[in-house]
N, CA, C and O atoms as CSV, one atom per row, in Angstrom:
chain,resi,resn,atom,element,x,y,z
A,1,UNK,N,N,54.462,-17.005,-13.528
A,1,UNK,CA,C,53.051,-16.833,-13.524
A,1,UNK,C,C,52.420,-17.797,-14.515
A,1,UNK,O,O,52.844,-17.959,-15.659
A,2,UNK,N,N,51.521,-18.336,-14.061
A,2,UNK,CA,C,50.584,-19.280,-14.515
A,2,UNK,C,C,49.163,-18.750,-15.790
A,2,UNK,O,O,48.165,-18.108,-15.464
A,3,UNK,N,N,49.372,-19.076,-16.722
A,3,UNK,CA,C,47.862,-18.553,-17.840
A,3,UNK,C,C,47.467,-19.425,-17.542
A,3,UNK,O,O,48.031,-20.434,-17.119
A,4,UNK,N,N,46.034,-19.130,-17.761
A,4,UNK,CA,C,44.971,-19.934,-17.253
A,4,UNK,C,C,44.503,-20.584,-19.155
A,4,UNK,O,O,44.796,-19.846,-20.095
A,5,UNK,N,N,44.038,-21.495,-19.333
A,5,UNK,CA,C,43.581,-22.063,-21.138
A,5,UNK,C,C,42.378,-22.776,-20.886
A,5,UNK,O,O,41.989,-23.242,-19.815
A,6,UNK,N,N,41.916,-22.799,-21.844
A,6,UNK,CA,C,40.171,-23.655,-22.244
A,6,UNK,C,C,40.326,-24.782,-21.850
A,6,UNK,O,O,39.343,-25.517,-21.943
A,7,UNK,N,N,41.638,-25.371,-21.246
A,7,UNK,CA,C,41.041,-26.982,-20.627
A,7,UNK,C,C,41.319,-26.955,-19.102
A,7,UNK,O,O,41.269,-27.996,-18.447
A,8,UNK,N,N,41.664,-25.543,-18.444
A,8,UNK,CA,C,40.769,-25.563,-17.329
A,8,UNK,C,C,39.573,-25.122,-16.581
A,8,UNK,O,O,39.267,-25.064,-15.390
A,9,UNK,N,N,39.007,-24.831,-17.704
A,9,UNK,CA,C,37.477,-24.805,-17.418
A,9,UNK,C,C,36.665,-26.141,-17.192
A,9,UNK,O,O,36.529,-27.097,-17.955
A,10,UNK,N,N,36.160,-25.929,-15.903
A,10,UNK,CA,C,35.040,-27.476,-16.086
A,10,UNK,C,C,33.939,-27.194,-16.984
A,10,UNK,O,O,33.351,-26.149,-17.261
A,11,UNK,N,N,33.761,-28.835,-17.510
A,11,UNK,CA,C,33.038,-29.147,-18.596
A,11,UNK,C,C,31.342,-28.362,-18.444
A,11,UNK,O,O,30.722,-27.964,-19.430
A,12,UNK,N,N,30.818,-28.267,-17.007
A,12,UNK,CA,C,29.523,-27.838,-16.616
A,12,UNK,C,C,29.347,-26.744,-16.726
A,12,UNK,O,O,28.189,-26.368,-16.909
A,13,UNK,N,N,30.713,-25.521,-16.642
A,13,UNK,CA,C,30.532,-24.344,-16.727
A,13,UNK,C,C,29.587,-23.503,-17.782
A,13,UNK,O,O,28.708,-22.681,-17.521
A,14,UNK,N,N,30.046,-23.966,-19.037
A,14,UNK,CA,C,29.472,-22.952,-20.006
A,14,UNK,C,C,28.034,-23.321,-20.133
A,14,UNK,O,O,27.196,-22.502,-20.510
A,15,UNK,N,N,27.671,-24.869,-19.740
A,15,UNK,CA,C,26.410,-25.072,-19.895
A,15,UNK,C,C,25.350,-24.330,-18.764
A,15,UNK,O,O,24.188,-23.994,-18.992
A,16,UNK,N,N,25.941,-24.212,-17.757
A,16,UNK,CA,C,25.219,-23.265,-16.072
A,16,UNK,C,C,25.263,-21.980,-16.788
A,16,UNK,O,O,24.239,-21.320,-16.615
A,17,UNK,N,N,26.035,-21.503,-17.444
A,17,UNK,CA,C,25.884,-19.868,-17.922
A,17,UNK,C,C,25.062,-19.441,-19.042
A,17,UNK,O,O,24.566,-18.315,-19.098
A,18,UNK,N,N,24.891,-20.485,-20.085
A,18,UNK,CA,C,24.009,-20.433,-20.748
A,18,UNK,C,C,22.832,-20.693,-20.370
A,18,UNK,O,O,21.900,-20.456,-21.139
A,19,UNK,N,N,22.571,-21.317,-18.923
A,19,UNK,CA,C,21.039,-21.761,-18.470
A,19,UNK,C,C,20.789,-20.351,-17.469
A,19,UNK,O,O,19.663,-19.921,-17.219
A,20,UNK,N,N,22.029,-19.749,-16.972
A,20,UNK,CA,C,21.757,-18.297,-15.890
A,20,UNK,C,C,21.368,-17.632,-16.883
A,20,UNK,O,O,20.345,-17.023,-16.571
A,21,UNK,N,N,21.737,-17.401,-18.150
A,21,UNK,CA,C,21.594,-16.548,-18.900
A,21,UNK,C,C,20.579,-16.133,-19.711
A,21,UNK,O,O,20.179,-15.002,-19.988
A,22,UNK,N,N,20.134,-17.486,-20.132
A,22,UNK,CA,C,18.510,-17.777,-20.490
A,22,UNK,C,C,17.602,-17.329,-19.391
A,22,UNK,O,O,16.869,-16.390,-19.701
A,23,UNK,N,N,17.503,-17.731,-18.339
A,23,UNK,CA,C,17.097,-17.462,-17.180
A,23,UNK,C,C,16.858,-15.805,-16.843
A,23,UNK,O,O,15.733,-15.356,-16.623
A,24,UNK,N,N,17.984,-15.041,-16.839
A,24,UNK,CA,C,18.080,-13.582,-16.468
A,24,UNK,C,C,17.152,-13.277,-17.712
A,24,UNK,O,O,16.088,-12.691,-17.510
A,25,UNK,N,N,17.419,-13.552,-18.651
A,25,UNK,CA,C,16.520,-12.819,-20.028
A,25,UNK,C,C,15.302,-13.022,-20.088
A,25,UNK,O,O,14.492,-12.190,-20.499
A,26,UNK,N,N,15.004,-14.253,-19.648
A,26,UNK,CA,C,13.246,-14.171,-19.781
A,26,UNK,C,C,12.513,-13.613,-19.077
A,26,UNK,O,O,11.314,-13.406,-19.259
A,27,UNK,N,N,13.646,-13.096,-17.555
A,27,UNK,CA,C,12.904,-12.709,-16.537
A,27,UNK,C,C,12.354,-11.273,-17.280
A,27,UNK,O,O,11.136,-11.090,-17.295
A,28,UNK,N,N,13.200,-10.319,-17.859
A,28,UNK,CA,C,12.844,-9.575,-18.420
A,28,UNK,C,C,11.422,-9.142,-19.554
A,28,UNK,O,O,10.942,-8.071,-19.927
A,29,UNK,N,N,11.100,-10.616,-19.825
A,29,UNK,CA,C,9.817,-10.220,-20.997
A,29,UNK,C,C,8.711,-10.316,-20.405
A,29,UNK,O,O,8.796,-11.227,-19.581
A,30,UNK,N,N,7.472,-9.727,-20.398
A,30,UNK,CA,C,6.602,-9.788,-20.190
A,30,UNK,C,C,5.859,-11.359,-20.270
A,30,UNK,O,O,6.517,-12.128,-20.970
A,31,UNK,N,N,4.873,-11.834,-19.801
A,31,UNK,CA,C,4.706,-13.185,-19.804
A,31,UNK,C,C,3.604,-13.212,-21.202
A,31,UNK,O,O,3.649,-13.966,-22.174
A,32,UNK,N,N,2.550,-12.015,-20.877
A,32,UNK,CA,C,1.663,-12.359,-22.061
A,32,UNK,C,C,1.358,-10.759,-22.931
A,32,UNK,O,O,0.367,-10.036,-22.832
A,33,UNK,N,N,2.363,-10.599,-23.614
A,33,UNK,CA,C,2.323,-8.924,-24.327
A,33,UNK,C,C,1.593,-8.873,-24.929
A,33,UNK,O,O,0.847,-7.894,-24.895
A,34,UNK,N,N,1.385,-9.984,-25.888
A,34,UNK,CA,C,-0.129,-9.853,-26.813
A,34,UNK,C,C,-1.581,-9.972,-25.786
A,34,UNK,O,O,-2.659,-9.424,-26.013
A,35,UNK,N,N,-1.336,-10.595,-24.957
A,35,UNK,CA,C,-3.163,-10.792,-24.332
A,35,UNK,C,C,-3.204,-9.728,-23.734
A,35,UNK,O,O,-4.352,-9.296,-23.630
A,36,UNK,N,N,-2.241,-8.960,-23.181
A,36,UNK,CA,C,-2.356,-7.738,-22.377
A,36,UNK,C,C,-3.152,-6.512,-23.384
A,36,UNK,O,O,-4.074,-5.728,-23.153
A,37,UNK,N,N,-2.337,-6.771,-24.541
A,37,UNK,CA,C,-2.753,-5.482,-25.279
A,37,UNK,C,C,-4.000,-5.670,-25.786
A,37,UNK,O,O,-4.698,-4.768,-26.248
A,38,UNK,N,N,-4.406,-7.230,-25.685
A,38,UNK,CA,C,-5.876,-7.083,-26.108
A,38,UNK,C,C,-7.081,-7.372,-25.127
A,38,UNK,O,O,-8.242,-7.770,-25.222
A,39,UNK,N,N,-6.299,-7.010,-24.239
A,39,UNK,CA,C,-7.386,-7.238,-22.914
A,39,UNK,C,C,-8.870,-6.685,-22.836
A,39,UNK,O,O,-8.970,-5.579,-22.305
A,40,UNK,N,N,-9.924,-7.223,-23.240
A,40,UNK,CA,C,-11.247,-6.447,-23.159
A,40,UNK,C,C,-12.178,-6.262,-23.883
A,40,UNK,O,O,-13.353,-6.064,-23.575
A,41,UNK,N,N,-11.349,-6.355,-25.630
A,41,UNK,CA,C,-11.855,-6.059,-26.923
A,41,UNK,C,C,-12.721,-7.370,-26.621
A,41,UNK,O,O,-13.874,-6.998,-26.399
A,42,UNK,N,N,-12.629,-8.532,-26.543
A,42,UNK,CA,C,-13.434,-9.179,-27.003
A,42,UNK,C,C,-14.976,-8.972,-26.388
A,42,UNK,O,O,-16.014,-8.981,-27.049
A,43,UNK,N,N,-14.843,-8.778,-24.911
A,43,UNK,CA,C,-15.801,-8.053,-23.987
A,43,UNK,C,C,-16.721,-6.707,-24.674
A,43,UNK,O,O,-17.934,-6.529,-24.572
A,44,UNK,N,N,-15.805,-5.929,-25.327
A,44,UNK,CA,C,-16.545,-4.855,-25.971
A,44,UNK,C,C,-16.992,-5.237,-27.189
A,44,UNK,O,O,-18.100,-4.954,-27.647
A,45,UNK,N,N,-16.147,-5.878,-27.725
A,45,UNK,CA,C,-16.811,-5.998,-29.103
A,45,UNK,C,C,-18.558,-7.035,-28.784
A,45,UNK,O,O,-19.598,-6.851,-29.417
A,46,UNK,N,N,-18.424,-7.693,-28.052
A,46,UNK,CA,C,-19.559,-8.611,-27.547
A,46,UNK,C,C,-20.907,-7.735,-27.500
A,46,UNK,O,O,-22.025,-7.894,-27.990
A,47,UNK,N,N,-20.183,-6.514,-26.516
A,47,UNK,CA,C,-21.159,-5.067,-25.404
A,47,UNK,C,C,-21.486,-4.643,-26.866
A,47,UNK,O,O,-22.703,-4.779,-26.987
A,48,UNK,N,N,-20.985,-4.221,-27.948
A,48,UNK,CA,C,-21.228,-3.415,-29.017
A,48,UNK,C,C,-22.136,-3.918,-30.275
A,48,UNK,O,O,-22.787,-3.293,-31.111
A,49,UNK,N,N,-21.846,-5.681,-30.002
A,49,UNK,CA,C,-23.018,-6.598,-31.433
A,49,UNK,C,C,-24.507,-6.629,-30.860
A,49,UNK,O,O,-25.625,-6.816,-31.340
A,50,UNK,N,N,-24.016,-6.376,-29.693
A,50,UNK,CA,C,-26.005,-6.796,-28.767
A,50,UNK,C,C,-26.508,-5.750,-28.780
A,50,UNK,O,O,-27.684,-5.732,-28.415
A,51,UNK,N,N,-25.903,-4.499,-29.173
A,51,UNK,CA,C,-26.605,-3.001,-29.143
A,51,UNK,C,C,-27.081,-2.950,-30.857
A,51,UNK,O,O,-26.306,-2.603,-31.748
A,52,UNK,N,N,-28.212,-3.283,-31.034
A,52,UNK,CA,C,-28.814,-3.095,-32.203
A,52,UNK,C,C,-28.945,-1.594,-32.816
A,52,UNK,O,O,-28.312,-1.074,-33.735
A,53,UNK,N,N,-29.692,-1.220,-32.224
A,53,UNK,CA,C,-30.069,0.463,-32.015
A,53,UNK,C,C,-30.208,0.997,-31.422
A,53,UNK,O,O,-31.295,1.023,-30.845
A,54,UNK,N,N,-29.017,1.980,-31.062
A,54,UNK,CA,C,-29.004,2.545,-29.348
A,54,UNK,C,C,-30.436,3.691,-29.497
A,54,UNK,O,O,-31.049,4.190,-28.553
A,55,UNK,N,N,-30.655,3.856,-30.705
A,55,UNK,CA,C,-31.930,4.970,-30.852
A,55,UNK,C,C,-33.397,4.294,-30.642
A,55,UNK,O,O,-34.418,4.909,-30.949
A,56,UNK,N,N,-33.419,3.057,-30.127
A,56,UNK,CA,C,-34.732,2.387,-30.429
A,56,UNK,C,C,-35.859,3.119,-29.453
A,56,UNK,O,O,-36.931,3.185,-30.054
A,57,UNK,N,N,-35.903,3.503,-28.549
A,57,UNK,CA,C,-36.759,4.445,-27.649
A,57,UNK,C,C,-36.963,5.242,-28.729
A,57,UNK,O,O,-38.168,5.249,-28.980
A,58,UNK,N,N,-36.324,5.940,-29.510
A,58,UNK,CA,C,-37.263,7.320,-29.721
A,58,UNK,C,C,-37.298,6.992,-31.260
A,58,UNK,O,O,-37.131,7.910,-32.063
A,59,UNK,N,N,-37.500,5.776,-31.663
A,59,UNK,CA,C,-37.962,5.261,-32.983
A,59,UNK,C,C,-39.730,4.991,-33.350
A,59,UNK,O,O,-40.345,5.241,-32.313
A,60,UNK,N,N,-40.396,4.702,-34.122
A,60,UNK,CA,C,-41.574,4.379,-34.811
A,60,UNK,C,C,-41.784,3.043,-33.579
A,60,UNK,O,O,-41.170,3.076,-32.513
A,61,UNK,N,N,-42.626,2.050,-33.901
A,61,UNK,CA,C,-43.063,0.893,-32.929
A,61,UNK,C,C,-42.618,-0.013,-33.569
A,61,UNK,O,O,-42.509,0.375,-34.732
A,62,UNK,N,N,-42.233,-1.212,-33.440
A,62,UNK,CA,C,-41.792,-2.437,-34.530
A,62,UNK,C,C,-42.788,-2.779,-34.945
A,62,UNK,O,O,-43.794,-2.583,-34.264
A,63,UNK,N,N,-42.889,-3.421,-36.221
A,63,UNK,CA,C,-43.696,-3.344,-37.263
A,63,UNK,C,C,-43.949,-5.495,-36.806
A,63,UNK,O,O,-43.253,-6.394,-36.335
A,64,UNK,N,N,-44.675,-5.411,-37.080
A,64,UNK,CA,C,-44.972,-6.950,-37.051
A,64,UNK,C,C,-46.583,-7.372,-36.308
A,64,UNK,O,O,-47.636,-6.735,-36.344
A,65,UNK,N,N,-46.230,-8.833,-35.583
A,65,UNK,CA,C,-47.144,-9.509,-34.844
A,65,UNK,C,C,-47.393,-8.482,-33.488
A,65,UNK,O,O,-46.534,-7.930,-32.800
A,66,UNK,N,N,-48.698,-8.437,-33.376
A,66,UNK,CA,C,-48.778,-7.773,-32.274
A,66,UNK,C,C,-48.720,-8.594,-31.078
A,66,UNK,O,O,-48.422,-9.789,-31.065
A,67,UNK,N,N,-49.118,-7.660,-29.766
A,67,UNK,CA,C,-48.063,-8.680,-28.464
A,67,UNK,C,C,-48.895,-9.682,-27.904
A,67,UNK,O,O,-48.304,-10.652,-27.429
A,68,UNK,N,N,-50.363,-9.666,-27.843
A,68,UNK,CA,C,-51.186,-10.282,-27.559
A,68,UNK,C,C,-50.883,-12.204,-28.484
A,68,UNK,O,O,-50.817,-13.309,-27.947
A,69,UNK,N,N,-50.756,-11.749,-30.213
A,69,UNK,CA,C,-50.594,-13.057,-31.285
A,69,UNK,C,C,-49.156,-13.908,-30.810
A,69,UNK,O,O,-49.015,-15.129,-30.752
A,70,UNK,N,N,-48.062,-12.747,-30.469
A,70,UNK,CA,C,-47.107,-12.838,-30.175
A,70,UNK,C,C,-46.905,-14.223,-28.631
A,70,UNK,O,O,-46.147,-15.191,-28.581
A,71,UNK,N,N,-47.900,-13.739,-27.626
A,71,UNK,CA,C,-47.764,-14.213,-26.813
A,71,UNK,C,C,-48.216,-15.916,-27.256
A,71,UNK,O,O,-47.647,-17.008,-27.270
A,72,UNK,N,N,-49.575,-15.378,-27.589
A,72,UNK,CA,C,-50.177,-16.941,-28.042
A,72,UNK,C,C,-48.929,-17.555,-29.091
A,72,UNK,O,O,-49.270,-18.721,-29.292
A,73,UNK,N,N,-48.270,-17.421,-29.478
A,73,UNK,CA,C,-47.496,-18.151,-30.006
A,73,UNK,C,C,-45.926,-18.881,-29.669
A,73,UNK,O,O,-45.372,-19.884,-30.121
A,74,UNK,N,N,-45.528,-17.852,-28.654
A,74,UNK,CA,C,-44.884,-18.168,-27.298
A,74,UNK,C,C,-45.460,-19.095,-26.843
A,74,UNK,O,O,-44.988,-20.172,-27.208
A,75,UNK,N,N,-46.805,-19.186,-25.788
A,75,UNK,CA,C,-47.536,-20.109,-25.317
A,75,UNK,C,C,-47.660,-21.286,-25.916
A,75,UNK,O,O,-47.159,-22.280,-25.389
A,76,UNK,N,N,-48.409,-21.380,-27.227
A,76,UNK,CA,C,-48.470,-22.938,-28.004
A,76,UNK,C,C,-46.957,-23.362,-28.547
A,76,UNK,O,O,-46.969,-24.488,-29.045
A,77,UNK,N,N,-45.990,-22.880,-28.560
A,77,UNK,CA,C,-44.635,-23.629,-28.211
A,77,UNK,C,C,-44.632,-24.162,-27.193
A,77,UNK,O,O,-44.973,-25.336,-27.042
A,78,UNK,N,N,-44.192,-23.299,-26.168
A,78,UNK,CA,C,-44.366,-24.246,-24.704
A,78,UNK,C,C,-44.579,-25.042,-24.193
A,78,UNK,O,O,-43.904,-25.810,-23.507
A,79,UNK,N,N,-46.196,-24.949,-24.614
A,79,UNK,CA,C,-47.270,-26.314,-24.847
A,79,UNK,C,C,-47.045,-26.888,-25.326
A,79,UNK,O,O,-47.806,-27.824,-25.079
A,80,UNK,N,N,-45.833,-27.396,-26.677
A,80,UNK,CA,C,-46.146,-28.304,-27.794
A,80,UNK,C,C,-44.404,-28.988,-27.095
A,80,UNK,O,O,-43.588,-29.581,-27.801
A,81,UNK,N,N,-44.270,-28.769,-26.017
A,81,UNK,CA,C,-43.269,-29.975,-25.078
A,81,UNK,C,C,-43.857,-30.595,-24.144
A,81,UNK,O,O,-43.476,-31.710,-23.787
A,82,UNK,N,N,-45.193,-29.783,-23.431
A,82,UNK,CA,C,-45.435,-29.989,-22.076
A,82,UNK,C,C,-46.421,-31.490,-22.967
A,82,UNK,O,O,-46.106,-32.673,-22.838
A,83,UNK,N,N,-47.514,-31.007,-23.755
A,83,UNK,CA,C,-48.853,-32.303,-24.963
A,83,UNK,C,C,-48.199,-32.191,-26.223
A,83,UNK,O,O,-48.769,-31.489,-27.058
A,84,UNK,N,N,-46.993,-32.799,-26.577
A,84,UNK,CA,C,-46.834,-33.087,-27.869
A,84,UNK,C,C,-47.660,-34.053,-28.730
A,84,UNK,O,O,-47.935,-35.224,-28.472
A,85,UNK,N,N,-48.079,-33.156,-30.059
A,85,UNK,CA,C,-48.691,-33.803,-30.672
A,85,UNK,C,C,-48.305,-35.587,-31.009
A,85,UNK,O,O,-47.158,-35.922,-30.713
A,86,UNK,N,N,-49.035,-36.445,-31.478
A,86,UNK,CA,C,-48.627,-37.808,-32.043
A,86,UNK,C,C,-47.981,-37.815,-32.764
A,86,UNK,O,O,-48.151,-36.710,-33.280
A,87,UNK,N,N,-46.670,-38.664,-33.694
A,87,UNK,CA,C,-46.372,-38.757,-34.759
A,87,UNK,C,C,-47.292,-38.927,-36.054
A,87,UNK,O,O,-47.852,-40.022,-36.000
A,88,UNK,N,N,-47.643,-38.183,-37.239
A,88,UNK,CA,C,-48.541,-39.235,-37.963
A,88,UNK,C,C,-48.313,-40.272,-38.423
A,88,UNK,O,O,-47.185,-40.751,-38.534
A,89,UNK,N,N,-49.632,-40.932,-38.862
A,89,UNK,CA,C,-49.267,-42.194,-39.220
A,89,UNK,C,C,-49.981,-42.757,-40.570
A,89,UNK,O,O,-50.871,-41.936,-40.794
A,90,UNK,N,N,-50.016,-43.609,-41.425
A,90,UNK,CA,C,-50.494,-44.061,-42.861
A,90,UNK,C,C,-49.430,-43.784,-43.996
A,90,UNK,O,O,-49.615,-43.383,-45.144
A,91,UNK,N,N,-48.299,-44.105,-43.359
A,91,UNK,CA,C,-47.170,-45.110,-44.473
A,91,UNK,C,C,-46.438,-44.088,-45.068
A,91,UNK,O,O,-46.361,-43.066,-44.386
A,92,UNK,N,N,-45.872,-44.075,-46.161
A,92,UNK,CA,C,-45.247,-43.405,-46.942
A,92,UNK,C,C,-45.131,-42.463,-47.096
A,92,UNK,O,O,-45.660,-42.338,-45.992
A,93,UNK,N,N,-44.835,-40.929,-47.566
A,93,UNK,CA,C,-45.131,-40.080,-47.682
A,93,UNK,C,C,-44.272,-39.384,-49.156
A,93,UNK,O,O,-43.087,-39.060,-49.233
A,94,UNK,N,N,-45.456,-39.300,-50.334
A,94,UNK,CA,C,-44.722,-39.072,-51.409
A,94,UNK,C,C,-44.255,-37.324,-51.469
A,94,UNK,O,O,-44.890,-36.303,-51.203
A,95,UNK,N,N,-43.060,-37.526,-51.877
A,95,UNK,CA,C,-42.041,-36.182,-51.957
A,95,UNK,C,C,-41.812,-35.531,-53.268
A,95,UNK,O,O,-41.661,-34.320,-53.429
A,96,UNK,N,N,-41.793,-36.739,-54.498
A,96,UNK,CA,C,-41.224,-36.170,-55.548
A,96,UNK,C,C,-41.919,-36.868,-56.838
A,96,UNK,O,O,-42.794,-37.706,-56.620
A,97,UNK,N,N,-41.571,-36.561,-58.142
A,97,UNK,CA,C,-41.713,-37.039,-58.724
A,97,UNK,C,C,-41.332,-38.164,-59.766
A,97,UNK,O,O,-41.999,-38.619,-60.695
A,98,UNK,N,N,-40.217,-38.436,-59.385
A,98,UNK,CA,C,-39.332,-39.806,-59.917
A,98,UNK,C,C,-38.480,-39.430,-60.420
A,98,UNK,O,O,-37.544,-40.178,-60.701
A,99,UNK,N,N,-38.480,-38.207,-60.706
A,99,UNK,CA,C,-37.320,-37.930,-62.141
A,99,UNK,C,C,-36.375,-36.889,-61.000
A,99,UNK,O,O,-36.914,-36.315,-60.053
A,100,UNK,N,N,-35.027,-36.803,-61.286
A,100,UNK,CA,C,-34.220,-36.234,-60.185
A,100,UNK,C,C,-34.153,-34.642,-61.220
A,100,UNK,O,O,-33.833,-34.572,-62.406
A,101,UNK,N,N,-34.654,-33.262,-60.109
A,101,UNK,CA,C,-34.087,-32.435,-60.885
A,101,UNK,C,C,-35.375,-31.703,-61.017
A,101,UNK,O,O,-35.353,-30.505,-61.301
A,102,UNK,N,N,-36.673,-32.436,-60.804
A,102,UNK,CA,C,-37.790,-31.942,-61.536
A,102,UNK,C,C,-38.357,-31.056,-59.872
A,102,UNK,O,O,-38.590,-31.287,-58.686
A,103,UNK,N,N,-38.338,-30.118,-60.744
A,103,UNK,CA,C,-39.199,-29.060,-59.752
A,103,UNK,C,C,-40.382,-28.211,-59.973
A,103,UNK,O,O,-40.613,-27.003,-59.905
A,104,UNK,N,N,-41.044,-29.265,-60.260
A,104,UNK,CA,C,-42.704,-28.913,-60.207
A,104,UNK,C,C,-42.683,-28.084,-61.473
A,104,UNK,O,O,-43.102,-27.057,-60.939
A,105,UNK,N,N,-42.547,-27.801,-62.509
A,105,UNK,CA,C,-43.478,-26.997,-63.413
A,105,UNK,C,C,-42.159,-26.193,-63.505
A,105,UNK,O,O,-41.175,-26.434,-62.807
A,106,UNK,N,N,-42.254,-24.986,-64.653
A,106,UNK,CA,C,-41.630,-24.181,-65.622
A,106,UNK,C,C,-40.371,-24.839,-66.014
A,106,UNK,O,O,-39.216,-24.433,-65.881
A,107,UNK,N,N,-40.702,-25.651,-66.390
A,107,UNK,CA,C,-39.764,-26.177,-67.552
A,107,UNK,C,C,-39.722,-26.184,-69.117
A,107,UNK,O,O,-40.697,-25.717,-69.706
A,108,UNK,N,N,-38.591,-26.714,-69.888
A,108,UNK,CA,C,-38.585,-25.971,-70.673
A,108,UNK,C,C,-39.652,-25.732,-71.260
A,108,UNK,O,O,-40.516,-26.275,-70.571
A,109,UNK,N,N,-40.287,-25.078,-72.420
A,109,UNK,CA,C,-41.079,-25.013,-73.150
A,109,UNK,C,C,-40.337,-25.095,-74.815
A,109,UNK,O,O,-39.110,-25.176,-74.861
A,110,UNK,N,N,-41.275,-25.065,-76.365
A,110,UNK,CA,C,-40.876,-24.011,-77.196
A,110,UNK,C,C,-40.915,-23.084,-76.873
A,110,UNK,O,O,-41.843,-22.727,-76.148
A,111,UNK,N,N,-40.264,-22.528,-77.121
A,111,UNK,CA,C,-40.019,-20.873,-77.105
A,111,UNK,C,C,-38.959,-19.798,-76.147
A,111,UNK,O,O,-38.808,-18.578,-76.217
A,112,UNK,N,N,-38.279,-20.905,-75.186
A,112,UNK,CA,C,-37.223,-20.382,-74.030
A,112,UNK,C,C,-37.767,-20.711,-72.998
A,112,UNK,O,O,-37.131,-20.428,-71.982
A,113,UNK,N,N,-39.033,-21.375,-72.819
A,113,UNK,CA,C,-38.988,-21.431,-71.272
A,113,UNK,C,C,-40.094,-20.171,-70.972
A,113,UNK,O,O,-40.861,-19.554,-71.712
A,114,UNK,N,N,-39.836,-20.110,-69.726
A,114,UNK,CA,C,-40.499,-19.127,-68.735
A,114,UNK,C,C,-40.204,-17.444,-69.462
A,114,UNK,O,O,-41.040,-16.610,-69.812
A,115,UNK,N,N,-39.135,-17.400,-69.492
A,115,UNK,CA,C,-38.510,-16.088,-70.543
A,115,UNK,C,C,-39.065,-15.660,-71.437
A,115,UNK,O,O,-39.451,-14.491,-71.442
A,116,UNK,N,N,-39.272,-16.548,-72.512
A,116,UNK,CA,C,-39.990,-16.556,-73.750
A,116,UNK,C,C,-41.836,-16.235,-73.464
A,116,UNK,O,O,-42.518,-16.200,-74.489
A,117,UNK,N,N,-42.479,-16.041,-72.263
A,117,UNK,CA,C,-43.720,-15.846,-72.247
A,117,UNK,C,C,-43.917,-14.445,-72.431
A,117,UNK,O,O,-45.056,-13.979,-72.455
């Protein structure tokens, strides 16, 4: 009787079994386990930032511009693509005062400054 030894195995073998084998195993995993489990949240979380106040019906009135000022101001936007104003014009336009840092007034004084009054 004949034993069979490691040099009659062909050379291709172990490499085909390690590629069946890889093969059988992946079939097994899921393709996307993480996106599955987060399937939706981003959808809800979206549904849940745009809900300001689910109580706003049975709240006070919003406090502000009323709807009439409101509109006119809607409107003269609109308008200000359809007849945009001119660029102005007469040169230069002074910004500052030369010195870097200087912001108009309360600076130091005797006495601390602004603090010290």
């Amino acid at each position: 009787m004949k034993t069979a030894s490691i040099k009659d195995i062909p050379g291709w073998l172990p490499a085909a079994l390690a590629i069946a084998l890889t093969a059988a195993l992946t079939a097994c995993v899921p393709a996307t386990p993480r996106l599955d489990a987060e399937l939706g949240k981003a959808v809800n979380m979206a549904k849940a930032l745009q809900v300001a106040n689910p109580d706003a019906s049975n709240a006070d009135p919003v406090k502000g511009i009323d709807g009439q000022a409101g509109d006119a101001i809607v409107d003269n936007y609109r308008e200000s693509f359809v007849n945009p104003r001119p660029a102005l014009s007469g040169g230069v336009v002074n910004v500052g005062s030369g010195r870097a840092g200087a912001g108009g007034g309360g600076g130091s004084t005797v006495g601390g400054g602004m603090g010290g009054r």
